[in-house]
N, C-alpha and C positions, 0 to 999 in steps of 0.2 A: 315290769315285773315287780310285785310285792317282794319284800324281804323274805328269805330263804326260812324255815325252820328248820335249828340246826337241834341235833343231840348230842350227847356223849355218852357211849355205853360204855361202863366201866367190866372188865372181865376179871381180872386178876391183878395182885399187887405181892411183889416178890421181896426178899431182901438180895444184895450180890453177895456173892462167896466170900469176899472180902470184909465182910461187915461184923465191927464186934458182936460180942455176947453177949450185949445188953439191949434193953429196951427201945424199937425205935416207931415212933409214931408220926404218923400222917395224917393232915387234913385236908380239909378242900374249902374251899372260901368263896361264895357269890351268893347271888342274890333268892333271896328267900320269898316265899308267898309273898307277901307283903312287903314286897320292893325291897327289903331293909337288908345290909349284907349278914351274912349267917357263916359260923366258921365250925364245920361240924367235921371231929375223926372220922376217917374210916378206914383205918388198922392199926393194931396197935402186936407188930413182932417185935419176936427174938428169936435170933439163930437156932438154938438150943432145945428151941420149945414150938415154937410155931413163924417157921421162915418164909411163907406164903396162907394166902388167904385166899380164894374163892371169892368176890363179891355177887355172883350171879346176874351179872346183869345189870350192877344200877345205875340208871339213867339220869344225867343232868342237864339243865340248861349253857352251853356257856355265854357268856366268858366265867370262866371259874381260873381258881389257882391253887396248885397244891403247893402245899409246906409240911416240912420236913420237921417236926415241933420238938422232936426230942429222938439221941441216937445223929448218925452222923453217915448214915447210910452205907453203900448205893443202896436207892429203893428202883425199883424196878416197875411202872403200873402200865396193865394192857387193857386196851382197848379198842373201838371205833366211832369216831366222828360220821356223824349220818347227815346229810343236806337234803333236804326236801325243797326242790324245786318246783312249785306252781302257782297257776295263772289261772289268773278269774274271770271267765267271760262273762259278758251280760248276754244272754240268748233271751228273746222273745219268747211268745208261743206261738205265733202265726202257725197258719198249717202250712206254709211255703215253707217257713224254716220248718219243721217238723216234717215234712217230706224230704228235704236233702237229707235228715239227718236217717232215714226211714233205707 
């Protein structure tokens, strides 16, 4: 078996009830088109004003790693890990093969 293609779908990212009033920002860190590591936000609350975010969906490679860059949290982020499991056969074209598979 080939290596798995895995995802990460990103859904939401909270703050916890506990969290002060100030600004708190999160990134995500892995590797970028071009092999090279890339360390890009993606939210930036506050309690007060905006204590979740919606990310809809967005989709990464991992390994990734989030960090907590500013604020002192709890952050909270939902999502799911997707594995894609498959296998490559080589099949001919004979018509032998092409009739079992018929």
């Amino acid at each position: 078996m080939e290596n798995p293609l895995t995802t990460l779908v990103l859904f939401q990212v909270c703050l916890g009830a506990e969290a002060e009033d100030k600004f708190h920002m999160v990134e995500v860190e892995g590797l970028g088109y071009d092999a090279k590591r890339a360390k890009v936000p993606i939210a930036v609350l506050k309690p007060s004003v905006l204590p979740s975010m919606n990310l809809g969906g967005f989709e990464i490679t991992p390994p990734v790693t989030f960090r907590l860059v500013s604020g002192s949290g709890p952050v909270h982020i939902s999502g799911q890990h997707f594995v894609s499991k498959y296998y490559h056969r080589n099949f001919d074209n004979s018509s032998e093969h092409l009739s079992k598979l018929a």
